[in-house]
C-alpha positions in Angstrom: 15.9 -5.9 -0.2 14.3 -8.2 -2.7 15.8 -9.3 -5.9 14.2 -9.7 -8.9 15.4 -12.2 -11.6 13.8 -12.8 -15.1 15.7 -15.2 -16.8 14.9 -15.7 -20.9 14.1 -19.0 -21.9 15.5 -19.5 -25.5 15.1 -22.4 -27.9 17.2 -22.1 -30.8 17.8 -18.6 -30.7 14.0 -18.0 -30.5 12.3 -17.2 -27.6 9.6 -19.2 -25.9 9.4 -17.7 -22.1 10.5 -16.2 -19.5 11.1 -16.9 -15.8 10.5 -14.4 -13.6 11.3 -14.9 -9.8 11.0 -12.3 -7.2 8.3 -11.9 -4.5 7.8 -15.3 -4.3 6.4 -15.2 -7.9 8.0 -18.0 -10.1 6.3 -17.8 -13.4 6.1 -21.4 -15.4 6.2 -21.7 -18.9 3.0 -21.8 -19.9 2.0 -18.6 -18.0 4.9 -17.3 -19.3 4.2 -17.9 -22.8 1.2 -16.7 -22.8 2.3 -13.3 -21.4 4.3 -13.1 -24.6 1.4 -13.9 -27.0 0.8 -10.8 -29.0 0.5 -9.4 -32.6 4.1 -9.3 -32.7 6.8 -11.9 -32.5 8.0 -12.5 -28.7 11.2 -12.5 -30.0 11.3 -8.8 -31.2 11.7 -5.4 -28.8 7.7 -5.3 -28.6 7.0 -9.0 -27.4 10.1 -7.9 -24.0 7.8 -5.1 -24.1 4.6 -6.5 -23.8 5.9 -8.9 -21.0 7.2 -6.0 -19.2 4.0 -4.6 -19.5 2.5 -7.2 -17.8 4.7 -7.4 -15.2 3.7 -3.1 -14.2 0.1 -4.4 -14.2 1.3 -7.1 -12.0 2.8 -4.6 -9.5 0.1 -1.8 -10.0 -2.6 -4.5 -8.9 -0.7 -5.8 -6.3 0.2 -2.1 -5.0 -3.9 -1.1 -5.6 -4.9 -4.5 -3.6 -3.2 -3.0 -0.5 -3.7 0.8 -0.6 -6.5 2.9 -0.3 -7.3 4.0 -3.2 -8.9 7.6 -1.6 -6.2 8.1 0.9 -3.0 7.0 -0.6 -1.9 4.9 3.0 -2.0 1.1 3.4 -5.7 -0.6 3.8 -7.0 -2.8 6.6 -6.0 -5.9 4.0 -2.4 -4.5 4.7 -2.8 -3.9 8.1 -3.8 -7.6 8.6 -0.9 -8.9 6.6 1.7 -6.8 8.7 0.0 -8.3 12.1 0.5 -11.7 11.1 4.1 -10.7 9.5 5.2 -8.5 13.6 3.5 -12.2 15.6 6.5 -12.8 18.1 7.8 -9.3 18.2 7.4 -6.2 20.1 5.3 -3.4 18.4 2.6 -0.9 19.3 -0.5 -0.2 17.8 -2.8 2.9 18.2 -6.4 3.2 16.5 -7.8 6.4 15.7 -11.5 7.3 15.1 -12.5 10.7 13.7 -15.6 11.9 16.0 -18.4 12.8 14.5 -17.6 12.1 10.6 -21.1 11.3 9.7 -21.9 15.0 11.1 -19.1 16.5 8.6 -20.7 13.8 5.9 -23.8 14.9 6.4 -23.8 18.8 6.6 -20.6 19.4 4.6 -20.9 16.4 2.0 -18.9 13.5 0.9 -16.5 15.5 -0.9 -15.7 17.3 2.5 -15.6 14.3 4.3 -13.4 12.6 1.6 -11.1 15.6 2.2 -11.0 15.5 5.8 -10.1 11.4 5.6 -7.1 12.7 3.3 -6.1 15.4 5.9 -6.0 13.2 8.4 -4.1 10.1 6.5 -1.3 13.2 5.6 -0.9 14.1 9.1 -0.7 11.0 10.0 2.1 9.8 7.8 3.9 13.2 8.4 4.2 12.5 12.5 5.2 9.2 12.6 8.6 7.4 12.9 10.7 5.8 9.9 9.6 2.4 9.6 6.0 2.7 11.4 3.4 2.5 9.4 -0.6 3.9 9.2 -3.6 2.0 7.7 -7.0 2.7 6.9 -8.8 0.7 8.7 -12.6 1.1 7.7 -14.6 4.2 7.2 -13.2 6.8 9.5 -11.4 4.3 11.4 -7.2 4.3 11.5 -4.6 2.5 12.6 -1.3 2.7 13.3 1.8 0.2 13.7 4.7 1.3 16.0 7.2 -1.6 15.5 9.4 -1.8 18.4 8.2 0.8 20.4 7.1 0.2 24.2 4.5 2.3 25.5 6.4 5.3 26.2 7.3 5.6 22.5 3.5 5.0 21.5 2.8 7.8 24.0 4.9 10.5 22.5 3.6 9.6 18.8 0.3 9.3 20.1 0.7 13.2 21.4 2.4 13.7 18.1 0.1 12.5 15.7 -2.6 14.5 18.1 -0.7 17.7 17.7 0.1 17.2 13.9 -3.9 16.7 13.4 -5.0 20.1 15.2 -2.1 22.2 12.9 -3.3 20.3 9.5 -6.0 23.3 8.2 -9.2 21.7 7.9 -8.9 19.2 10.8 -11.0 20.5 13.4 -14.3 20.3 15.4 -15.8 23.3 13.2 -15.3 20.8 10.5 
């Protein structure tokens, strides 16, 4: 669990900052400052406001920088970020390629195939394991990270996530 910290900085009764610490973000005065410039007075309930404000943006863009936007999971920027985080430790990874999406692109449309990549991120998600994780990886390209698991383990949640995708309606070679 990471804490989060925001400390007001104060200068006779006025304020003139804030530090905020947390997620290996340490905020200096001048950036801080800054965030409370607005129409009103950083010392008054809308000035917290607007830095609180900033600080959502803060988390929405870094949340949107490492989720698909279409399918909801973790992206490939993600996905390389947790490989470099798991060096040194056991963990299994499986990738997974829907066959012949450009067919369901190009006789069903994009909004099909848009559907299908969302089908298939849901199953996904739904058959794996607390604590493993799936990422988009490009186009109709997936991946998942199995921390811990030997091959046995990636095995069964292989068959899982295989079984899960043939029950999700609209996951199928009629597609």
């Amino acid at each position: 669990m990471e804490l989060e910290i925001i400390l007001a900085l104060l200068m006779f009764a006025s304020a003139i900052g804030a530090l905020l610490m947390g997620y290996s973000v340490a905020l200096t005065l001048g950036a801080c400052i800054r965030l409370f410039k607005s129409e009103q007075s950083a010392t008054s309930p809308t000035g917290v406001f607007q830095f609180l404000t900033y600080r959502e943006r803060y988390e929405q863009a870094r949340n949107d920088a490492q989720n698909d936007a279409l399918t909801g999971i973790k992206n490939r920027r993600a996905f390389d970020s947790e490989l470099a985080r798991l060096r040194g430790r056991d963990f299994a990874l499986l990738l997974i390629d829907i066959d012949h999406f450009k067919k369901i692109n190009d006789r069903l449309g994009h909004s099909e195939g848009d559907r299908v990549l969302k089908r298939v991120a849901r199953a996904l998600t739904s058959a794996l394991r607390e604590g493993d994780e799936a990422f988009r990886y490009g186009g109709e390209e997936f991946a998942v990270i199995l921390v811990g698991a030997n091959a046995e383990v990636a095995t069964r949640v292989g068959h899982r996530i295989q079984d899960t995708l043939v029950e999700e309606p609209g996951v199928d070679e009629q597609s």
